[in-house]
C-alpha positions, 0 to 999 in steps of 0.5 A: 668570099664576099668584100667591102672596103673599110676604112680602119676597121669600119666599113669604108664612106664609099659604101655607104652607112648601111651595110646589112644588105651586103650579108644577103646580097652580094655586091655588083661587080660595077660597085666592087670596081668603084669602091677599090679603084679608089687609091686611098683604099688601103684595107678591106673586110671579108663577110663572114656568114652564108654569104661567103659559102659558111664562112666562119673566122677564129679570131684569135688576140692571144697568141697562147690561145692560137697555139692551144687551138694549133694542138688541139685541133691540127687538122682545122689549124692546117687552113688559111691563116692570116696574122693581124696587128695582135694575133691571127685569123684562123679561116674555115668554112662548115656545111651551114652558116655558124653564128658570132660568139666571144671566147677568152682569146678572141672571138668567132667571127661568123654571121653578120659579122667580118673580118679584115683581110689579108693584104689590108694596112691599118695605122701602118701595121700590114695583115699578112698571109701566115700559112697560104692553104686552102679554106679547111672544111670542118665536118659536122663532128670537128666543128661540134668538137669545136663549139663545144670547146669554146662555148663550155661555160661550166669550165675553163677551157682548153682555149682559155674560156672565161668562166660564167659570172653570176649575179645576186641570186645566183644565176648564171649571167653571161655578161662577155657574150651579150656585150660581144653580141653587140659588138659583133654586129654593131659594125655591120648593122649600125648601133641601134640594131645592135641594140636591139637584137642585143636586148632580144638576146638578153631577155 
């Protein structure tokens, strides 16, 4: 897996305001020596994406959701886990790099995206290892499974997703996801690139 230092849950001033590259090109072990040597480091990201061997992260803020998630999908639930100031981070790993999106509960965090890692403190509240096993692997079927349990839009979910909000007309705007697709990347790539992948994504 590939880290960065942050600073809260930005990405911390010795690395830079630019940090795009980090998802293609892996940090030097010479950079990784001068950005945690720091002793006011105290917390980190970890990469999600093809970066970081398909990495992909269920960041689940309720607690309801998580255990919905734990019952319905208990292989994928037997996978490191961390628990984070409001919930927990659900670590598993796919065959090809899976793509950032928002679900009622929380949020896959995948390309281009991170998380904060076990170990890190921020504001005095500690990320914590929950279950201590090995990055689960989904096969193509679990994770199709999953996919299409998060991102059914015509129905509310097993996992709570929010319905479709519809404009005027009556067509279907997803308004949560297009505003979760700048938030997802914002952090990484800065807000006028969000932006503007955020704007390509709507039209």
């Amino acid at each position: 897996m590939v880290v960065m230092p942050t600073e809260g849950k930005r990405p911390h001033p010795k690395v830079g305001r630019k940090t795009q590259h980090f998802w293609t090109t892996s940090p030097t072990r010479d950079q990784l020596d001068n950005w945690f040597i720091d002793s006011s480091v105290t917390s980190y990201a970890i990469l999600c994406g093809a970066i970081s061997g398909n990495l992909f992260v269920l960041d689940f803020d309720d607690k309801k959701a998580y255990r919905k998630f734990k019952k319905q999908f208990k292989s994928l639930a037997q996978t490191l886990t961390s628990r984070t100031r409001r919930g927990y981070h659900v670590y598993l790993r796919a065959k090809e790099s899976v793509r950032a999106q928002k679900f009622c509960g929380g949020d896959l965090q995948g390309e281009g995206t991170y998380v904060i890692g076990a170990g890190s403190e921020i504001n005095s509240r500690a990320y914590t290892i929950q279950v201590e096993l090995p990055i689960y692997e989904v096969s193509d079927e679990e994770l199709h499974a999953l996919l299409d349990t998060i991102t059914d839009k015509t129905t509310k979910s097993p996992m709570g997703l929010a319905s479709p909000i519809s404009n005027k007309q009556g067509k279907t705007t997803y308004i949560e996801e297009l505003v979760s697709a700048y938030q997802n990347q914002a952090p990484s790539q800065g807000r006028n690139k969000a932006l503007y992948r955020a704007s390509h994504y709507a039209r």
